[in-house]
C-alpha positions in Angstrom: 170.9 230.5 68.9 172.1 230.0 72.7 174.7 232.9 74.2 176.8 231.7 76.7 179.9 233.7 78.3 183.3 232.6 79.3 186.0 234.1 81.0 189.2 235.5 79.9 191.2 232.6 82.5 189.0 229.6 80.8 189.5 230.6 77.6 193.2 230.2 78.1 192.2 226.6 79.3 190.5 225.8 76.1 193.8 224.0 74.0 194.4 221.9 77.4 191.1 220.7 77.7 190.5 219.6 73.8 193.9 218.4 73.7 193.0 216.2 77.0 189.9 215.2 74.9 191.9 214.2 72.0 191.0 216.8 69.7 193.9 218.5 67.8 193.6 222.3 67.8 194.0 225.0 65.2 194.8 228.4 66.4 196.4 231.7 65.0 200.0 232.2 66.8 202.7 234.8 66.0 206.3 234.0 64.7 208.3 237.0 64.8 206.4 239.6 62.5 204.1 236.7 61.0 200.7 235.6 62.9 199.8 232.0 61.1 197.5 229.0 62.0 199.3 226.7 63.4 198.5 223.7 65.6 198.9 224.6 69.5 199.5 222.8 72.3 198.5 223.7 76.6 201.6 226.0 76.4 201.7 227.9 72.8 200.2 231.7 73.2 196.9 231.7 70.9 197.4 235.5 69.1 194.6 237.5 68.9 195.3 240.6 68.5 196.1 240.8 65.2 193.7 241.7 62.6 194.5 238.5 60.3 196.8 235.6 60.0 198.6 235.7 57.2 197.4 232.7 55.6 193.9 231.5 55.6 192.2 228.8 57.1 191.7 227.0 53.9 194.7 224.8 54.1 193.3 222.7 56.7 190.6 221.8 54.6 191.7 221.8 51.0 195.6 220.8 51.4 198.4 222.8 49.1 199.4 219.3 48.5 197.6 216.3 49.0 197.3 212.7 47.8 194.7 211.4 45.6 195.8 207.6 45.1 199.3 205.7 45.5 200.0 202.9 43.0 202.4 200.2 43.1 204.1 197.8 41.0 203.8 194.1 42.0 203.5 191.0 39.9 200.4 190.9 39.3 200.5 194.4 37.7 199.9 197.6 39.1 198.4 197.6 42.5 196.2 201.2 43.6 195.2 202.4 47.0 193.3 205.1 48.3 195.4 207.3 50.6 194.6 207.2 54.2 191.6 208.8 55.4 191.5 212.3 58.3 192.0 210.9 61.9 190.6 212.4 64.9 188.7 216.1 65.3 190.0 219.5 65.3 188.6 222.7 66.5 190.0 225.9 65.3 189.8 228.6 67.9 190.0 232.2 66.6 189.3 232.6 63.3 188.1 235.5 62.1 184.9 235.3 60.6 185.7 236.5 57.3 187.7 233.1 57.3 184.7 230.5 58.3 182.8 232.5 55.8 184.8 231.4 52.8 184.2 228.1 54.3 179.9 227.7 53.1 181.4 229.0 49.4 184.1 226.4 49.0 181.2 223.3 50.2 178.9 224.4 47.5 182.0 223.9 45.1 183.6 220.7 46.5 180.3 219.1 46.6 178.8 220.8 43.4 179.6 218.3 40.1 181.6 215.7 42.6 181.6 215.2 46.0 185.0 215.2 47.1 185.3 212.9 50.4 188.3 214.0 51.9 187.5 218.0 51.8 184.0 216.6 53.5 185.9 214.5 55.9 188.2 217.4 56.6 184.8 220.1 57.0 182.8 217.2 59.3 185.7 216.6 61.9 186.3 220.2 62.4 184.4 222.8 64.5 185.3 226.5 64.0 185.2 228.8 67.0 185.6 231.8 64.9 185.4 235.7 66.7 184.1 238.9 65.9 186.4 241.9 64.8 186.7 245.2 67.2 189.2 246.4 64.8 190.1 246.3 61.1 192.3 248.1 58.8 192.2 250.2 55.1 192.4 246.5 53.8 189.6 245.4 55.0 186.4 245.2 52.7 183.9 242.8 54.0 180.7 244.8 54.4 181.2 245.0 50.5 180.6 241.5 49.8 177.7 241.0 52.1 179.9 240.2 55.5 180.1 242.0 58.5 182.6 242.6 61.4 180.2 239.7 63.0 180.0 237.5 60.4 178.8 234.2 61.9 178.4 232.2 58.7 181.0 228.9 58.0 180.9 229.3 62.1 179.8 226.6 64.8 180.8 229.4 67.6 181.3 233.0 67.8 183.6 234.5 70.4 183.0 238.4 70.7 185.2 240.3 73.2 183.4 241.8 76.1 184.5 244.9 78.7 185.4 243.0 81.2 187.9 240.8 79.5 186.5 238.0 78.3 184.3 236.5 75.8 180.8 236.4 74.6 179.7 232.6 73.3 177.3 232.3 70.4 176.4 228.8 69.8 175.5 228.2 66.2 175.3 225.0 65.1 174.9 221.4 66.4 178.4 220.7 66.4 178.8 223.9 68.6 175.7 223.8 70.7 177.9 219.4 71.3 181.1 221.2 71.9 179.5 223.6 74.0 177.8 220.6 76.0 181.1 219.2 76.8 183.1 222.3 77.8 179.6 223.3 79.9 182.3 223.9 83.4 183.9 226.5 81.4 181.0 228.5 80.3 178.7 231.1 81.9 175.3 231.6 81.4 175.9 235.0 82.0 177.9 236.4 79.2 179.2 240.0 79.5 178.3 242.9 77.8 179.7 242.6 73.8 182.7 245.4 73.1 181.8 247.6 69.7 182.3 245.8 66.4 184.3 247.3 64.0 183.6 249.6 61.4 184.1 248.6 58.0 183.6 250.8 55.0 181.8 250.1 52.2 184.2 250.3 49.1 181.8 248.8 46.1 178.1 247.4 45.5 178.8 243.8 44.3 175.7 243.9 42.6 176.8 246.9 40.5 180.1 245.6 39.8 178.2 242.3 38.6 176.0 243.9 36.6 179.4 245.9 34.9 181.1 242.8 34.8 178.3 241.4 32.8 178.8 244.2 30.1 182.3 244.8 30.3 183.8 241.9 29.2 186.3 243.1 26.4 186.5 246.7 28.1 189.9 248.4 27.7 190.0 248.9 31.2 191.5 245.1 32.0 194.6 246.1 30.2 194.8 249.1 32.7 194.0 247.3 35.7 196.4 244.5 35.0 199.5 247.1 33.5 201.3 246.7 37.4 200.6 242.8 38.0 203.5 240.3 38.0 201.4 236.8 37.4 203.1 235.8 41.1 199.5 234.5 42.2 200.2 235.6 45.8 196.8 237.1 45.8 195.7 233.6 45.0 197.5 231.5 47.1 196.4 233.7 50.5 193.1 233.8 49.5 190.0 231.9 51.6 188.1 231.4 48.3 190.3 230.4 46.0 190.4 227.1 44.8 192.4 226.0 41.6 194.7 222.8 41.6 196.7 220.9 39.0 197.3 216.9 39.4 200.2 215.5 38.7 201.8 212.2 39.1 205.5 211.6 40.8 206.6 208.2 40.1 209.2 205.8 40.5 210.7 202.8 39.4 208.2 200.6 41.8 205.3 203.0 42.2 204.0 206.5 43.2 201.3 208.8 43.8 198.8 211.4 42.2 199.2 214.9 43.8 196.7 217.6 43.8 198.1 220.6 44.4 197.3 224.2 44.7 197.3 226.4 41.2 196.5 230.0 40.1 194.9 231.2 37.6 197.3 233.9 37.3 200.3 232.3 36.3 200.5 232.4 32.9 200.6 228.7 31.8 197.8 228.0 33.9 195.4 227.8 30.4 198.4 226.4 28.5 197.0 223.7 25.8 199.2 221.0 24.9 198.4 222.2 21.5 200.5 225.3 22.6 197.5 227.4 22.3 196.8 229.7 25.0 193.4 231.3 25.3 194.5 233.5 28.2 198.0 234.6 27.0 198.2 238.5 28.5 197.9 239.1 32.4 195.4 241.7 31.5 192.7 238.1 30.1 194.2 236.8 33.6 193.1 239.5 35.7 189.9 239.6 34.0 189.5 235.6 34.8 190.0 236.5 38.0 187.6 238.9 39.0 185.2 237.7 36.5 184.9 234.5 38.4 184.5 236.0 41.8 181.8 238.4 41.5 180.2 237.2 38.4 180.6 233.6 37.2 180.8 231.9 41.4 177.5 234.2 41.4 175.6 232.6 39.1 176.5 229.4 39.9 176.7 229.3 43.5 174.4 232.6 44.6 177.5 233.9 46.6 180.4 235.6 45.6 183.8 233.8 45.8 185.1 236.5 48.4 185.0 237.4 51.9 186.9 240.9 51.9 189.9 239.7 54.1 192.1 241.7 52.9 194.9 239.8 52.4 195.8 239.9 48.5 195.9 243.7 49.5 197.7 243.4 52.2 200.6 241.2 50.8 200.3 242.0 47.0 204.1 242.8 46.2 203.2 245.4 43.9 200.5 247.2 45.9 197.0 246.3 43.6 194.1 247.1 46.0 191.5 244.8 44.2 188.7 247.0 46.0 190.0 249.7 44.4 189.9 248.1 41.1 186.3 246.9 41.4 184.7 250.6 42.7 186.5 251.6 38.7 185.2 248.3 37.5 181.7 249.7 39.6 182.1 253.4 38.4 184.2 254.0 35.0 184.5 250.2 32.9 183.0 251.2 29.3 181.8 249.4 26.6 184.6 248.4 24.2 184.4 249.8 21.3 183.3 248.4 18.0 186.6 248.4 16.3 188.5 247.7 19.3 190.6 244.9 18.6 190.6 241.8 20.8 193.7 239.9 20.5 195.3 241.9 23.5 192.6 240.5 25.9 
């Protein structure tokens, strides 16, 4: 790993120069009361002093709405295309790095029983400059699922604030170690001393909740957890890890397209059978699904767990559910149901 340094004045270069380069660039900037990624220009005010954007980083990579195919109707019969592929690069400046984390999670799954090209294309034209936290809120959770304040996976760079202003480069990958090549009149080889990372709490042991989850699977204690939830899949839709989509096609009289767009598997026709059968029919089987597949199931099939600790389904959860509050019960209190406990509720 090489550590570079670059001033607080060149850093505010950094959109002009890409953008001269012909990359597009990806930054947090604030909206009134909302901080968001948003592509900026040699003008727009990159926000960093806000402990996370609302939304994740994911959309950039996996769409809320995307193409898979158009089709057509000619005389010769239906005619099908491909949809264009990604042009140019993009680097994404400021990310936290509980955000590129989620990043390593979602490859194993895009390229796990199909390799889905345009995620890949999407993940190979981007470089993520992410930076290290000095601050962090009661949200927060990421020293519970393995991450840290300085959490350099999913990153190609790390910016960490330093006392005198600017910013200490760590160059992680070869697409940073190329990027840092080319922005070389920038940089410093002399990078200033690192400010104090924040200091997260740690709320549960994912291995504990795991091994709970393993046992607990028909525990009254899902029916508890899930009494408040409203099946609005907010949590879902602001999450880095979370990845279920529907496909549908929209179609007219002379052709159309199939659309992939974002689900969640809290809404509660997301396991609807056309049969009319549902096998998740209460929001207390949904909630279960839910944390079920983070720290157990994307465990054992992808050795991670399917969550960074952002934050954010905390944060803007309209009824209040703290999901690391649920987990340390899940952790401390879930017991075994018992025999004559009936199962039709879960």
């Amino acid at each position: 790993m090489q550590t570079r340094g670059i001033s607080k004045k060149n850093f505010d270069r950094l959109p002009e120069v890409l953008a001269r380069a012909g990359r597009t660039v990806i930054a947090p900037v604030r909206n009134g009361e909302v901080v968001a990624f948003a592509a900026v220009g040699p003008d727009t005010a990159i926000c960093l002093d806000e402990i996370n954007t609302r939304l994740s980083l994911k959309e950039f990579f996996f769409p809320r709405t995307e193409p898979l195919l158009t089709f057509r109707r000619t005389e010769n019969g239906i005619e099908m295309s491909d949809p264009a592929p990604t042009q140019g690069e993009t680097i994404v400046i400021g990310a936290r790095g509980c955000d590129a984390a989620a990043l390593p999670a979602l490859d194993a799954l895009f390229n796990w029983d199909f390799r889905d090209e345009a995620y890949n294309r999407r993940r190979e034209n981007t470089t993520v400059i992410s930076i290290a936290c000095n601050d962090c809120d009661a949200c927060c959770f990421c020293t519970s699922v393995g991450g840290s304040p300085h959490n350099t996976a999913g990153s190609d760079i790390m910016l960490s604030e330093t006392r005198d202003g600017g910013y200490l480069v760590e160059i992680l990958t070869q697409k940073g170690e190329a990027l840092a090549d080319e922005l070389a009149d920038l940089l410093s080889e002399a990078p200033g001393e690192a400010l104090p990372y924040a200091e997260v709490p740690v709320k549960f042991d994912a291995q504990k909740v795991r091994r709970a989850l393993e046992e607990n699977f028909d525990s009254p204690l899902w029916a508890e957890l899930a009494r408040t939830c409203l099946s609005c899949g907010c949590c879902t839709y602001v999450c880095p890890n979370c990845h279920c989509f529907d496909m549908q096609d929209e179609a007219g009289k002379s052709g159309g397209a199939r659309i992939r767009m974002w689900d969640s598997c809290q809404f509660p026709l997301f396991t609807k059978h056309t049969s009319g059968h549902n096998p998740r029919p209460t929001q207390a089987s949904r909630w279960r699904q839910r944390i079920q597949h983070k720290f157990n199931y994307y465990p054992q099939k992808f050795d991670c767990v399917s969550c960074v600790g952002c934050g954010r389904c905390i944060r803007l959860c309209p009824v209040g559910i703290d999901i690391s509050e649920h987990l340390a019960r899940i952790e401390n209190e879930a017991p075994e149901r018992p025999a004559d406990h009936p199962n039709d509720n879960y």
